[in-house]
N, C-alpha and C positions, 0 to 999 in steps of 0.2 A: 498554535504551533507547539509541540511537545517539547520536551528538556534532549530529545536526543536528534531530531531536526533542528534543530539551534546550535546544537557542538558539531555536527555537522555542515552548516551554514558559516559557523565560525573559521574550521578547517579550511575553506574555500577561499575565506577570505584572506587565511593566515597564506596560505599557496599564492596569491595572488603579489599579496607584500614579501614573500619569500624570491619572485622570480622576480626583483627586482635586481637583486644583489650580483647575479654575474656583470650588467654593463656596467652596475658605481663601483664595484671591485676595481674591474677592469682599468676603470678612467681613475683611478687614484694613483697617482706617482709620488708609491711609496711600497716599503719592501713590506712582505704578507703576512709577517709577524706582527707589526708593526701596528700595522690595517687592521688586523682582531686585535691585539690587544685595545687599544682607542675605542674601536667598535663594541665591545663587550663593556667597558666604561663607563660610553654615555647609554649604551643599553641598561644599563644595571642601574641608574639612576633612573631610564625611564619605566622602569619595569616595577622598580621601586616604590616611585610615584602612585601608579597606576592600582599597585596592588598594597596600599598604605592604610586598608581597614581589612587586612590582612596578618595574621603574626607570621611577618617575613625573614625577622631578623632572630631567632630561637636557635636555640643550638641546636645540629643537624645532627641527624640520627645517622648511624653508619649506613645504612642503605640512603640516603637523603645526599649523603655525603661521595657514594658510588656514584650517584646519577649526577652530582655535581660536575665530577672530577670525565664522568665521560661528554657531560654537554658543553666541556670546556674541550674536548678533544676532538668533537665534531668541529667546532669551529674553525678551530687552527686547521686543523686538516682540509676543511672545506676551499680556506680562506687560500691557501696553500697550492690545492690544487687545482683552483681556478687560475692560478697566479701562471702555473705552469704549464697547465694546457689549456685547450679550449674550456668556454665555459659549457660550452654543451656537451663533451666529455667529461667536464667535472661533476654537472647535476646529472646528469642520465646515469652517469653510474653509483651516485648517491642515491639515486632508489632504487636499488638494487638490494636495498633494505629488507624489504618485504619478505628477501630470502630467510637472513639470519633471525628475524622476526619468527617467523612460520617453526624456525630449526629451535627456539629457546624456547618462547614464550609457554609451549607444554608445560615444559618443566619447570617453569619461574613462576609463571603466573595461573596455570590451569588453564589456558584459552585454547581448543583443540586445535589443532590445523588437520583440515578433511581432504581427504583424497583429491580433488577436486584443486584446490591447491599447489601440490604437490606438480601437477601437470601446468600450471603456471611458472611454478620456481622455474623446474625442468627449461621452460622456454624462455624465460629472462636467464638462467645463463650461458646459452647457445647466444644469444644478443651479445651478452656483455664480452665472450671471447671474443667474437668478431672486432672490438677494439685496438686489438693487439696484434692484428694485421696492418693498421696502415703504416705505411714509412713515417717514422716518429724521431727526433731528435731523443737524447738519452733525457735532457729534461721531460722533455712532453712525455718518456714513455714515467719517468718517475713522479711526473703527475697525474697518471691513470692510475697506479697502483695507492698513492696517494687519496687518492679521489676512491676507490675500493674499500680501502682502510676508513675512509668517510663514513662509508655506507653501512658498516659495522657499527662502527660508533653508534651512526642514526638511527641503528635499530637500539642498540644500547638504552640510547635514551629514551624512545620509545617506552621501552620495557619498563625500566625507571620511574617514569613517570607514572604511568599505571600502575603499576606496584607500590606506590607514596600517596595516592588518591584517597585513602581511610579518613582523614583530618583534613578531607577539603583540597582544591588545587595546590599544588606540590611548588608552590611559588619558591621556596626556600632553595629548591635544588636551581633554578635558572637564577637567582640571584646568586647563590655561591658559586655557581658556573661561572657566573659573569667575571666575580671578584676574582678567580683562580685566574682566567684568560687575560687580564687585566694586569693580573701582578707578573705571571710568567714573560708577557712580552713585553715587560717594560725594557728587560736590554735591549730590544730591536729600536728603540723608540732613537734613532741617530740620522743625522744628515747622510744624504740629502733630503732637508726638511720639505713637508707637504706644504702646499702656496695658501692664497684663499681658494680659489677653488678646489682644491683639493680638501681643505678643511669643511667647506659648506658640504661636501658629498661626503664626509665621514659622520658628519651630523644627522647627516637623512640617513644614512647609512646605521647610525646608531641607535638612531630616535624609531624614525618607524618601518626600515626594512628588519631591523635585530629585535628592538623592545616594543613597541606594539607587537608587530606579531607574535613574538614569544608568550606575552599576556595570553591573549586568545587563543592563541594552542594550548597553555595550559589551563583556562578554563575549558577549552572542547573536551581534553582529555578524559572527564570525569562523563563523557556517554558515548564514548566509544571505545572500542579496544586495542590492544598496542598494535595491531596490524593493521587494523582501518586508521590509525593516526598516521601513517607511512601510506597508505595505500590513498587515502582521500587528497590529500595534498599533492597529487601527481598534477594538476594544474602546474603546479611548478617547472616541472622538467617541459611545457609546451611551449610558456612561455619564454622562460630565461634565456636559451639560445636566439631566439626571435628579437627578443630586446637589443642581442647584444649582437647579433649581425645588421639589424638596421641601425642601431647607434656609430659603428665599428667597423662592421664587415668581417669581423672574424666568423670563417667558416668550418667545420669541422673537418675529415677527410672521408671518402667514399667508403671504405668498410667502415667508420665510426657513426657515419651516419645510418648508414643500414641496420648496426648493431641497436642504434637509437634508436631506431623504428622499430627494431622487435623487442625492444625492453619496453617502450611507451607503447605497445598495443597492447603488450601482455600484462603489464601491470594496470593501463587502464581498465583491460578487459576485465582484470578480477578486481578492480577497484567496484565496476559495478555491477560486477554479481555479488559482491559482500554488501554489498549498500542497500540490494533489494530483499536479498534476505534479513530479515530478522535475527536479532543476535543476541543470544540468551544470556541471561546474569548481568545484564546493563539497568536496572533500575535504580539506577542513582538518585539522589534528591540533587535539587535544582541547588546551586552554590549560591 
């Protein structure tokens, strides 16, 4: 198995531990501040562990230090706009990534985005409008735009992290992520306190839907490019709402789920035609 079928394989697995996070959100009764702050924590501890023959703890370069301050701002945002609308509105329009990805990364990183493309954005944001048709309480609609503002981020760090790839996995920027999200929501941290169960699912929540996965994305990072790290990972958006309506039953509404449907065929669609193509300037050495 080569070095770039393995960060590939990785991605899979990170999407997998990723679509965990809308139903232990969900079931935690406690405000969404509050939730990432704690979560990003005991993530940063485990992230820390994991990647400890690693120099994780080095003073951050100002671009190290970029990618920090936006993987802290995916979180809270994500955390945010699960809290507020559906989780299946929160992740569907969190890959919506791929857009802002395709629109920077030319100009950040050199990674082209080909016509070819362009005819996919086109079609994931016809989806993504259709969100904004259904009858929404003002929370639920402020956590669609919430959940938007996600997707930006998530491309953000995308970008980020490829761009810090020179000296090896960019452990630094998800561990200062960590510690930013952590110290910012400590004022959320107020009663009414989380129970034990509520605590055992911040722990899962922390340990290996936040920090494992996080490790393994950022080793995948280093053999694929900012778009295929957004674009591979779309396991995610299939499973999370599935999780969290058989846990739950929270269901999304008819225009959100259509819109769902056309964001998840057109991002899967170009998830695998970028996979079967070959994808130049990726010869990395194995980490």
């Amino acid at each position: 198995m080569n070095f770039r079928t393995k960060c590939l394989l990785l991605l899979v697995v990170t999407a997998l531990l990723w679509s965990i996070s809308g139903v232990i959100i969900k079931s935690i009764n406690w405000n969404p501040l509050g939730i990432a702050s704690a979560r990003s924590l005991i993530a940063g501890f485990t992230i820390a562990f994991l990647a400890r023959n690693h120099k994780i703890f080095r003073k951050p370069a100002p671009s190290q230090l970029i990618g920090a301050i936006i993987m802290a701002m995916v979180s809270v945002a994500f955390v945010s706009a699960t809290k507020l609308t559906t989780a299946a509105n929160a992740i569907l329009l969190q890959y919506t990534a791929p857009i802002w990805v395709a629109i920077a990364a030319p100009f950040i990183l050199k990674e082209r985005t080909r016509g070819l493309d362009w005819i996919f954005i086109g079609i994931t944001l016809c989806g993504m409008a259709l969100f904004f048709l259904d009858s929404i309480s003002a929370e639920g609609f402020w956590g669609i735009v919430i959940a938007i503002c996600s997707s930006v981020f998530f491309a953000g760090m995308a970008i980020a992290v490829r761009y810090n790839n020179e000296d090896g996995p960019p452990f630094t920027i998800v561990i200062y992520g960590n510690i930013i999200v952590f110290l910012a929501g400590l004022y959320f941290w107020q009663p009414p306190w989380p129970g034990p169960k509520d605590i055992a699912l911040l722990l899962l929540l922390g340990v290996v839907q936040y920090g494992v996965s996080f490790y393994l994305y950022t080793l995948a990072s280093r053999g694929v490019t900012s778009l295929e790290l957004v674009l591979i990972t779309t396991l995610e958006p299939i499973l999370n709402p599935i999780w969290v309506f058989l846990a739950i039953g929270e269901r999304p509404g008819n225009w959100a789920l259509a819109g769902g449907a056309i964001v998840l065929l057109s991002v899967t669609g170009w998830s695998v035609l970028k996979t079967l193509r070959p994808t130049p300037g990726l010869n990395n050495p194995e980490p």
